[in-house]
N, C-alpha and C positions, 0 to 999 in steps of 0.2 A: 505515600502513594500506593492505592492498592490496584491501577486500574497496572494487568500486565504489560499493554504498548508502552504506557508511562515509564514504567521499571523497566523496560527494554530502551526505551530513548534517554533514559537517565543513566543507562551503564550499571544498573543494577542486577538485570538477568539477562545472561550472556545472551548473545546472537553474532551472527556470521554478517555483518557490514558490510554495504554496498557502496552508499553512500549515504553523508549526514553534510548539515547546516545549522544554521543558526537556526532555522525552523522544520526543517522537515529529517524522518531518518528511515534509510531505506535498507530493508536485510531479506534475507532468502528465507522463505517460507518451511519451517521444521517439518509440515506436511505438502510437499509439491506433488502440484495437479499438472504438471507439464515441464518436460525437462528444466527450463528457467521457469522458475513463480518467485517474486519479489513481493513485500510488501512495503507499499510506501508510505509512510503515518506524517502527520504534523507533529512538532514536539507538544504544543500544548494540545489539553485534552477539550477533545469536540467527539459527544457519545455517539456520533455518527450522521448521516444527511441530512436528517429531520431537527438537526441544532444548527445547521448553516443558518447563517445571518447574517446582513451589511455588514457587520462590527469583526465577522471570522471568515467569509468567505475567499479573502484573496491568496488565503492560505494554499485553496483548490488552483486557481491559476496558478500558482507557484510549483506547485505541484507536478499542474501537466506542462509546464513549461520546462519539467527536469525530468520527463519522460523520455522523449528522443534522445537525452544526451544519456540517460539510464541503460537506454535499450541500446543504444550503440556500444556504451562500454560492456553489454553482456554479449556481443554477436549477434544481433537479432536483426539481422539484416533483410531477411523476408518477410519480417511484421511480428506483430504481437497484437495482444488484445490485454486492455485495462478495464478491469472490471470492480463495481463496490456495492456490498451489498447493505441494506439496510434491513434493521429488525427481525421479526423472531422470521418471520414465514419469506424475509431478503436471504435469509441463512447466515444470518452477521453473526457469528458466535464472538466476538468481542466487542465488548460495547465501546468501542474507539475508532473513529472514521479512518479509516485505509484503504488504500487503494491498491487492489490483485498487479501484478503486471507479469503475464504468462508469455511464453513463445516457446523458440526452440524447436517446432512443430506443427501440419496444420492442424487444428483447431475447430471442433466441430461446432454444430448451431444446432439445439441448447445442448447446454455444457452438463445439463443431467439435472 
């Protein structure tokens, strides 16, 4: 496994756990953009949104369907914002689809 979310959902390079499943693993962001930034990855590997397909995508509903219970257990009770970026010029610097989930704070528009 060389992709690093891989070797982070496989328990091979440490992180700070949020929450995990049989498919999905969510950990706190080694560089936060906002008091809470979570990142929430699939276990298996999808190089990011331009690889969604019929055969991977319910992985994404699964996903935000473990958003509100994510954000409740972090206190984010005045909102957050889930953000993913795609490719070089989305600012995806790891090639493995994740999704941001920031709060803690308000929240400007754009985010820079």
């Amino acid at each position: 496994m060389s992709c690093l979310f891989c070797r982070i959902a496989g328990g091979e390079v440490p992180s700070n756990k949020v929450y995990e499943d049989d498919r999905v693993y969510a950990f706190h962001d080694i560089d936060p953009q906002a008091p809470v930034h979570v990142l929430i990855i699939p276990k298996t590997h999808i190089a990011g949104t331009d690889e969604l397909c019929a055969d991977n995508v319910d992985v994404v509903a699964h996903i935000y369907a473990l958003v509100p219970q994510i954000a409740k257990q972090l206190g984010l009770q005045k909102g957050y914002r889930v953000v993913t970026n795609c490719g070089e010029d989305g600012n995806q610097t790891v090639p493995h689809l994740h999704f941001h989930l920031l709060g803690g704070r308000a929240l400007s528009w754009p985010p820079g």
